[in-house]
N, C-alpha and C positions, 0 to 999 in steps of 0.2 A: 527664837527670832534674834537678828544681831541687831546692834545698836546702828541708826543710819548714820552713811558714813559724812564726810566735811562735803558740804555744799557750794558751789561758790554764787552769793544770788545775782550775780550781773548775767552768770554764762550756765545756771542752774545744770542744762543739758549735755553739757561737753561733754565727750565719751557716750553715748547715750544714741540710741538709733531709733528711729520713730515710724512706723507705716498708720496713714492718715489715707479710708477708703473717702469715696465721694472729695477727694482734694483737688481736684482740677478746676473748681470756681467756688466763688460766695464763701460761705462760713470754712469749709475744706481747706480751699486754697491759703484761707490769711491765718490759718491756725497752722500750717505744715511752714510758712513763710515763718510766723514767730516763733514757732519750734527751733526751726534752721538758724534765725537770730541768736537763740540762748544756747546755741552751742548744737542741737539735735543733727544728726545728717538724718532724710530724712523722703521716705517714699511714698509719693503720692497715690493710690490707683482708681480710677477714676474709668465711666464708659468713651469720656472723651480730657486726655490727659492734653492735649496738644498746647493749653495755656498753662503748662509747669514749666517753668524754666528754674536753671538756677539757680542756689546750688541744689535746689531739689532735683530729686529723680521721678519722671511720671510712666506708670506703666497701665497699659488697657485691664480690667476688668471688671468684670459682671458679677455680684455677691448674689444674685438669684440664682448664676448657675453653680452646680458642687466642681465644676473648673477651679476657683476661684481659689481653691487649697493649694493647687500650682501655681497662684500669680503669688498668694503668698510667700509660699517658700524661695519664689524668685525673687522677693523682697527680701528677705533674711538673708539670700547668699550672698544680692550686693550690697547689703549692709553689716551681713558679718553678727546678723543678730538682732533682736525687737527687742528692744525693751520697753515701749510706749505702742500701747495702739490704740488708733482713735474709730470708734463706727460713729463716721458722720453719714457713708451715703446714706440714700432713703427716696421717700417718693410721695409726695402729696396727693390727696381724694380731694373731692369735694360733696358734701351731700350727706342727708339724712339717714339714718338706718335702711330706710324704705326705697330709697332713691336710686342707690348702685345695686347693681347683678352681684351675686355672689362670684360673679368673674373676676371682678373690680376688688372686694374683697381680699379675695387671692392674692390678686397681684401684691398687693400692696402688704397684704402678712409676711410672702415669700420674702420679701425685700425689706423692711423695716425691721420684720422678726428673725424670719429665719435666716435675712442676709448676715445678720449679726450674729449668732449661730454657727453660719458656716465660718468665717471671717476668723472667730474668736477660738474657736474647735481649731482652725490650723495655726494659727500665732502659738497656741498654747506649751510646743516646746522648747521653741524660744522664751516664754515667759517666763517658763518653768528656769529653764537654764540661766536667765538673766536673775531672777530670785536665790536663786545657788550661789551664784557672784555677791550677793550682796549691793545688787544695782536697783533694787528697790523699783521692781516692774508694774507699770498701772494699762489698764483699760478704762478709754471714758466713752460713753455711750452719749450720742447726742437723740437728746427725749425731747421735748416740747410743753411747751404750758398747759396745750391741750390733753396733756395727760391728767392733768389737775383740777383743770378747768371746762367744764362744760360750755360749748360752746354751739351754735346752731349750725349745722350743715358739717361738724367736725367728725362726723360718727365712725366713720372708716377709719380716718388717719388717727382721730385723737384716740381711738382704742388698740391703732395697732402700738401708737405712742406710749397710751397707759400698759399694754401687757410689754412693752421695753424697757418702762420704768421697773416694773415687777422684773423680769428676767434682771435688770440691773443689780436690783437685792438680790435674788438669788445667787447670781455669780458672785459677789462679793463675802456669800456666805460662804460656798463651796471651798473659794478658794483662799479665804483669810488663811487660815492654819498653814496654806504654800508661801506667802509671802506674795501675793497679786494682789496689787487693791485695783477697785472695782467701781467705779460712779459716773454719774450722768449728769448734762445739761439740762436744763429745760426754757429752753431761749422762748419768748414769745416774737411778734411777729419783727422780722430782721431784714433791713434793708439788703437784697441779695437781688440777681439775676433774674433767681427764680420767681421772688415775690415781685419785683419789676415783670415781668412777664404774666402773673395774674392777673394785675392789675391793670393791665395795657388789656386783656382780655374783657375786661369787663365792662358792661353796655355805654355805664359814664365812668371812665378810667380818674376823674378828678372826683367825680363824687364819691369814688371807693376808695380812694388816697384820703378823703378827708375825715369816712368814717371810720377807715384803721387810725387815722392822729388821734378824734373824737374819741374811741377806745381806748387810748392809753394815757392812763393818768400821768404819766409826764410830756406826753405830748408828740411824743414824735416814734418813729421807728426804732430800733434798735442794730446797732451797726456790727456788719462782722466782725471786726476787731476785737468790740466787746466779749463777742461770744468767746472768739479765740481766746483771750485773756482770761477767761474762765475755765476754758478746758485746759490751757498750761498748767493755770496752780494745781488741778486736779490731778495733772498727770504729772510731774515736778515731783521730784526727791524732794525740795521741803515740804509737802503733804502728805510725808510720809507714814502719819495719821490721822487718815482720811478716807477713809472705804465705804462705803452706802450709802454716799448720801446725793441727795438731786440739789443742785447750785440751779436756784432759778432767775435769771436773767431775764427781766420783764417790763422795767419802766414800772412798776410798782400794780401791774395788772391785777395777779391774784391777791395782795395782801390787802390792798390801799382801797378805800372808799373814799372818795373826794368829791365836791359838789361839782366840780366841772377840772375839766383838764387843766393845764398849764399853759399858757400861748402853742399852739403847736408850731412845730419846724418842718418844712420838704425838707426830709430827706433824701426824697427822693431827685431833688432838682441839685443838677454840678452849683 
């Protein structure tokens, strides 16, 4: 292994090319935007890129289909190379073991497990070749609380979650000795689009905003930003000893036992 090389921490990424799946909104978008900040250039691919602008690059694809090995490689050409790749897409259940079809199942393996899989299988000779350089290549997997966390009506997402935390160590085992490091998010629940949109679904939309605050011991949601700022340092040439491990972003969910929450905050409200 060579010694990693001078840093610079304002612009960490300069030189450095990034492809960020699921980047076309919510946690995706603002982690490819602070990428592009600290120097990264930096490809979005997303089922609907149309909200990437500048100076990101957004391109269409689908990580369930084995296509997705040619939208990668069209990311590498116009960027000349991966050195960072982020598996944010993914796909939310709802429902107990007993609840979803083994359809439902499916879906949601193909995509959370095996989208990463495919995704990670074609980056890999860019990573390889960015590791030869000396550019100190990472992958960071974005995992969820529910991996850790038992949670009621999680059973589909939070175990296709938990077997991504596991794939997470193992990739990082595999490929420690190549010079790839390897780790995951575990965001709990994050003001996003998406969770905006469950909660609009739900019978009293104010009373399920109040029981996700009442949930979290600091009181309020957890903002993409956050999240983003988490999977930088992970994926950043200064963590450049940092491989397997879950960074959980929570509001203090799994650790903290408190007698009641903290004043909550809408997050949800401009």
């Amino acid at each position: 292994m060579t010694a990693p090389r001078p840093v610079d921490p304002v612009a960490p990424f300069t030189g450095l090319s990034a492809v960020v799946t699921g980047g076309g909104s919510g946690i995706g978008l603002a982690t490819a935007r602070m990428l592009a900040a600290r120097g990264a250039s930096v490809v979005c691919v997303d089922l609907d890129p149309s909200a990437v602008d500048g100076p990101l690059t957004g391109l269409w694809g689908d990580i369930s289909d084995d296509g997705i090995a040619e939208v990668v490689a069209a990311a590498a050409e116009r960027l000349g190379g991966i050195d960072v790749l982020v598996n944010h897409a993914g796909l939310l259940a709802r429902g107990s073991f007993e609840a979803n079809g083994l359809d439902e199942w499916r879906r949601v393996f193909e995509v959370n497990v095996l989208g990463t899989v495919r995704v990670s299988r074609a980056a890999m000779p860019w990573l390889r070749e960015s590791a030869r350089a000396g550019r100190n290549p990472a992958i960071v997997n974005t995992c969820s609380i529910t991996a850790l966390v038992g949670m009621p009506g999680g059973a589909v997402y939070g175990s296709s979650k938990g077997a991504l935390y596991s794939l997470t160590l193992s990739m990082a085992a595999d490929l420690l000795g190549e010079g790839v490091r390897v780790n995951c998010v575990a965001p709990g629940p994050v003001d996003t689009p998406w969770v905006r949109r469950e909660l609009a679904a739900a019978p009293d939309p104010e009373a399920a905003l109040k029981a996700v605050h009442a949930r979290q011991p600091n009181g309020r949601l957890i903002t993409a930003d956050e999240v983003a700022e988490a999977i930088c340092h992970l994926s950043g040439p200064l963590s450049a000893a940092t491989t397997g491990t879950a960074h959980v972003i929570d509001g203090g969910l799994r650790g903290l036992r408190v007698p009641q929450p903290i004043q909550a905050v809408d997050t949800l409200t401009p």
